[in-house]
N, C-alpha and C positions, 0 to 999 in steps of 0.2 A: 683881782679884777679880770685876769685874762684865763683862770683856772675854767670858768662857764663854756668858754670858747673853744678851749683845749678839747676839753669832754665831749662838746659837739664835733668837733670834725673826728675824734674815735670812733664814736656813735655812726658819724655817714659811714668812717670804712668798713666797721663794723656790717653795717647794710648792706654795704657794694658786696662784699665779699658772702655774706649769707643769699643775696640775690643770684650771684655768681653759682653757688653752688647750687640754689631752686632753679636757674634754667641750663644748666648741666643738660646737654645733649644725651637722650637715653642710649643705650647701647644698640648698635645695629643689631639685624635679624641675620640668624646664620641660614644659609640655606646648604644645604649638600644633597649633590644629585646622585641619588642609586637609578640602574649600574652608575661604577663609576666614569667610564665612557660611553660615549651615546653614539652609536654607528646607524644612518641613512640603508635604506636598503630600497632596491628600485619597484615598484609596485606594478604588477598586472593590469597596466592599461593602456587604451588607444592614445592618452593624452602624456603620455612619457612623465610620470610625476614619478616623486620616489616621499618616503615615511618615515619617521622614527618617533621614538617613542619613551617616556624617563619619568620617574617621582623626584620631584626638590622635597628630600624632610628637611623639616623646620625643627632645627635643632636647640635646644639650651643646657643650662648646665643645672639648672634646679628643673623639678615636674611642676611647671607653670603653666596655666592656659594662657592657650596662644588663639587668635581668632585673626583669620586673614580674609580682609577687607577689599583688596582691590589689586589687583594685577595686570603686569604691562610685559609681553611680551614683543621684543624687537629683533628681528632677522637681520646677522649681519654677512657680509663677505669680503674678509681681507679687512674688516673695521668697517666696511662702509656701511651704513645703511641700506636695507633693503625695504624693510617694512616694518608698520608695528600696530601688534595688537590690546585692545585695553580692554580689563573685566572690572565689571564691580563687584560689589558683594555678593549681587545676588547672580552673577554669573559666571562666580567661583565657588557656589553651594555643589554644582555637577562636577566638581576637580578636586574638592578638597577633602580629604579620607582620613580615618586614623586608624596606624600600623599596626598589630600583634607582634611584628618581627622588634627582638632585643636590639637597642640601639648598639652598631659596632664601627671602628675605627674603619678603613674600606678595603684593608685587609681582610677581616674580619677577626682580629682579635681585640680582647674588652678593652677599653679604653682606662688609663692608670686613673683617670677620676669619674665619675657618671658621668653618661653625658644623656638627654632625653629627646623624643621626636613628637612632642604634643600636636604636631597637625605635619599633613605631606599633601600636596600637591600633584595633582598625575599629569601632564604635559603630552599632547598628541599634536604632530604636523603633517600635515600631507598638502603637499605643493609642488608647481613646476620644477623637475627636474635642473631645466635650464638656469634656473636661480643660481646655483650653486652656492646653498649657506653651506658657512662652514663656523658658525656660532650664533647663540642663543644668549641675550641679556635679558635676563630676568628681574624684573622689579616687581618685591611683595611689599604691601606694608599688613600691618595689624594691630590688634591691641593685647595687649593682656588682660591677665583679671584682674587686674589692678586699674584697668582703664589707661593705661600707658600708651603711647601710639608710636610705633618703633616700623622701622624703613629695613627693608635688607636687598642685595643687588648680587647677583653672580654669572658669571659670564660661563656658559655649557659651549664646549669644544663638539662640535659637529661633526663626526670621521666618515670615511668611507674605509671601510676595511679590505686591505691584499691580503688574503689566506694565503697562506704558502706552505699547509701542507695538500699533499694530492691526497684526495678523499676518496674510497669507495662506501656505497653503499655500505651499509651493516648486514643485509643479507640478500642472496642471487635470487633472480625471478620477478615472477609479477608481484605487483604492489598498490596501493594505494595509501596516502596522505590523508589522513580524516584529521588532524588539529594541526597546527602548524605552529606559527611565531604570533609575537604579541602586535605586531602591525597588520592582520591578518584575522587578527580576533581571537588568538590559541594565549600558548603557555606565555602567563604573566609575570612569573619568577624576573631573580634579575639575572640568574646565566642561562633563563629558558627564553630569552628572549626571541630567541631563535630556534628554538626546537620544534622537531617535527616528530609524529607518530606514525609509525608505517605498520600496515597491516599486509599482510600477505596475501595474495589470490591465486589460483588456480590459473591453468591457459586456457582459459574459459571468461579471464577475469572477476570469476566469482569468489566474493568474500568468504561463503560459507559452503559447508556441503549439506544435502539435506538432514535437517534437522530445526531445532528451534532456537537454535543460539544457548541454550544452557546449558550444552557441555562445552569444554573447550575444546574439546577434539572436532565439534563443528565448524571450525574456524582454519582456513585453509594455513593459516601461517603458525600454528599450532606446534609446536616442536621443530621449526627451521633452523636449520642452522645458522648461525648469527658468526658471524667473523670479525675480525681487526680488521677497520676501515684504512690505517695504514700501519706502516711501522712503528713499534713505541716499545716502552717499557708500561708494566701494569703497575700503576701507583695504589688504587683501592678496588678492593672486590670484598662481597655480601653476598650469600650462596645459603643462608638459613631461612630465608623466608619461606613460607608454605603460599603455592598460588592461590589465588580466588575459587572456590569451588562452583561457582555460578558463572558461568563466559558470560553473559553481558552483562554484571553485576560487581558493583564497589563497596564490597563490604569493609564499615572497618572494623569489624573486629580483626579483622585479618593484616590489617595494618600493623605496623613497629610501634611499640611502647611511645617512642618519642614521634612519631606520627600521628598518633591518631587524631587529630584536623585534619588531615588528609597530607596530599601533599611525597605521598611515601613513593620512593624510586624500587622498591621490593629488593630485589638480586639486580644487583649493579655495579658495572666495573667502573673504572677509567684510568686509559691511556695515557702516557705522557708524550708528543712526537715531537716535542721542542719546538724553538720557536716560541716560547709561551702559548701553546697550541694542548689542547686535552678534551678528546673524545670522550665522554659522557653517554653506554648503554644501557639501557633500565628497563625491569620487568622481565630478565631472565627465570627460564622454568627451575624449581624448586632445586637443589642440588646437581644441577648439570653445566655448573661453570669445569673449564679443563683447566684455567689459568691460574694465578693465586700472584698478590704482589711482590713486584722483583723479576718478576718473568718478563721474558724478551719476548715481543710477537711480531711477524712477520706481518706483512699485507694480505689481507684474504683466508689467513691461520684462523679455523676453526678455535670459538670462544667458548661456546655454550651454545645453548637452546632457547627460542625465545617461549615468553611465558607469561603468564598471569599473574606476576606477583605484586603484590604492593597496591598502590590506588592506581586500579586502572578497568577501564568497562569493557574491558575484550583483550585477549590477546594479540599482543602486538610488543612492537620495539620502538622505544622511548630514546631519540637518539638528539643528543647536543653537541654542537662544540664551545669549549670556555675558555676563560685567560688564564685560568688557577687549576690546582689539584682537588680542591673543594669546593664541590657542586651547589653547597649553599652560600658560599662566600667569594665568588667568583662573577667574573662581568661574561656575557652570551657574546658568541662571535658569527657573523654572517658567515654560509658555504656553500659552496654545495658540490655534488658528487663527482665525478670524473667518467663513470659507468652510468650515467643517469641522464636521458639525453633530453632533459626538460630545463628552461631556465630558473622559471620559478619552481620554491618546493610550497605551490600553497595547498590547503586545506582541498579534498579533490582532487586532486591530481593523479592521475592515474601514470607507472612507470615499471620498466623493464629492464633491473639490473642485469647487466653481464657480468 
């Protein structure tokens, strides 16, 4: 008589606990921010604001589609709130990109299991200075392609960065900044995020001498000499590449095997000056490095010659500083020169190393 009864209340636990498993909270969303520190840099204006600038990939561990629906960004300082921003779908269509770059650990070595970035997000601030954020909560949600609706949350440390190596220029004389950093409109990379391209001038201030810009010997910074910004040891140097045969011209067949999307730093050193500090020059002329890695350089020691190599639409010097020995796997650090009597290095700029 009581075997019907028995069966029944198995039967509910039986339910409770298949229920239990059907509303299983789905797994949150990973987010990870390239670089992986995000430094503030103060912006060229009347109204004292400063900038920065970061991709959150949306990371998993199987290649799933991912589709991110709605975003909330909140400024904080010291935990407080300061403010917060909210997007919908359709006003994270202008943010949300998909990578080419291999997904890697933030080191940059492979991760011991896949890991993938089916959607990344690009993140730009520009605001009062006086604020002083000094982090970033992020809230994405999204779905899958399974129709899943999954939450993910990470809190971006906001720095201001103390350089403490003394910088010079990378080469003496007049100059001019035609690209700059990625808050400025220039190099997108994640250790370019700060880099600047300097072009050389005449006391004249003229870029070019007469001609048409198709040789490169029309270009006043044409074979300068390029020096060690400061003291270091040379970690990597590239001294094979053949320059651009066109001065305002980006060919790439002329590009490196594993370049050709562009992208290519042609003849390129870098310094190590400690500190987790490494000077990054690119675009050296064909064969005319003096250094080679393991060598000790002084500050203002003759390097090479600047040059046309690799993807680049003129001659000129391709100059960063980074956290790492590797240019592609490295976080961009704000500088600027010690010889260089401008505060901003943006785009334009015209300057007079000593």
């Amino acid at each position: 008589m009581k075997q019907p009864v028995l069966l029944s209340i198995i039967g509910i636990v039986c339910l409770l606990k298949v229920n239990a498993v059907d509303s299983k909270e789905p797994a949150p969303l990973v987010l990870v921010p390239r670089p992986t520190h995000v430094f503030k840099t103060a912006d060229r204006s009347h109204e004292n604001t400063d900038s920065w600038i970061f991709s959150l990939m949306v990371q998993t561990d199987t290649p799933e589609k991912i589709t991110p629906l709605a975003m909330k960004v909140t400024l904080l300082r010291k935990s407080q709130i300061l403010s917060s921003t909210s997007y919908t779908a359709e006003g994270l269509k202008a943010l949300v990109y998909q990578t080419s770059a291999q997904p890697k650990l933030a080191d940059g070595s492979i991760p011991p299991k896949p890991i993938f970035w089916p959607a990344a997000l690009r993140i730009r601030h520009t605001g009062p200075a006086d604020l002083a954020v000094d982090a970033m909560r992020v809230e994405v949600d999204a779905t899958t392609g399974e129709g899943q609706t999954r939450h993910g949350m990470e809190i971006v440390p906001v720095e201001t960065y103390q350089q403490k190596t003394a910088l010079s220029c990378p080469f003496r004389g007049k100059g001019i900044i035609l690209q700059a950093g990625a808050t400025n409109g220039g190099h997108r990379n994640r250790s370019g995020q700060f880099a600047v391209d300097l072009f050389g001038l005449d006391e004249s201030w003229s870029i070019m001498a007469p001609g048409d810009g198709k040789q490169n010997g029309d270009y006043r910074g044409w074979e300068r000499e390029l020096i060690a910004p400061a003291n270091g040891v040379v970690v990597h140097a590239r001294d094979d590449r053949p320059d651009q045969p066109v001065g305002d011209t980006s060919d790439a067949q002329y590009y490196a095997p594993e370049y050709k999307q562009g992208g290519d730093p042609g003849n390129f050193l870098v310094i190590d000056h400690g500190h987790s500090e490494f000077s990054m020059i690119a675009h050296f002329e064909a064969h005319s490095m003096l250094v080679k890695p393991g060598d000790h350089v002084r500050q203002g020691q003759a390097l090479g010659k600047l040059g046309h190599s690799g993807d680049t639409s003129g001659p000129h010097c391709h100059y960063q500083l980074q956290s790492g020995p590797d240019w592609e796997n490295a976080d961009g650090l704000p500088f600027k020169f010690t010889n260089v009597d401008e505060p901003f290095l943006d785009r334009g700029t015209y300057f007079d190393a000593k």
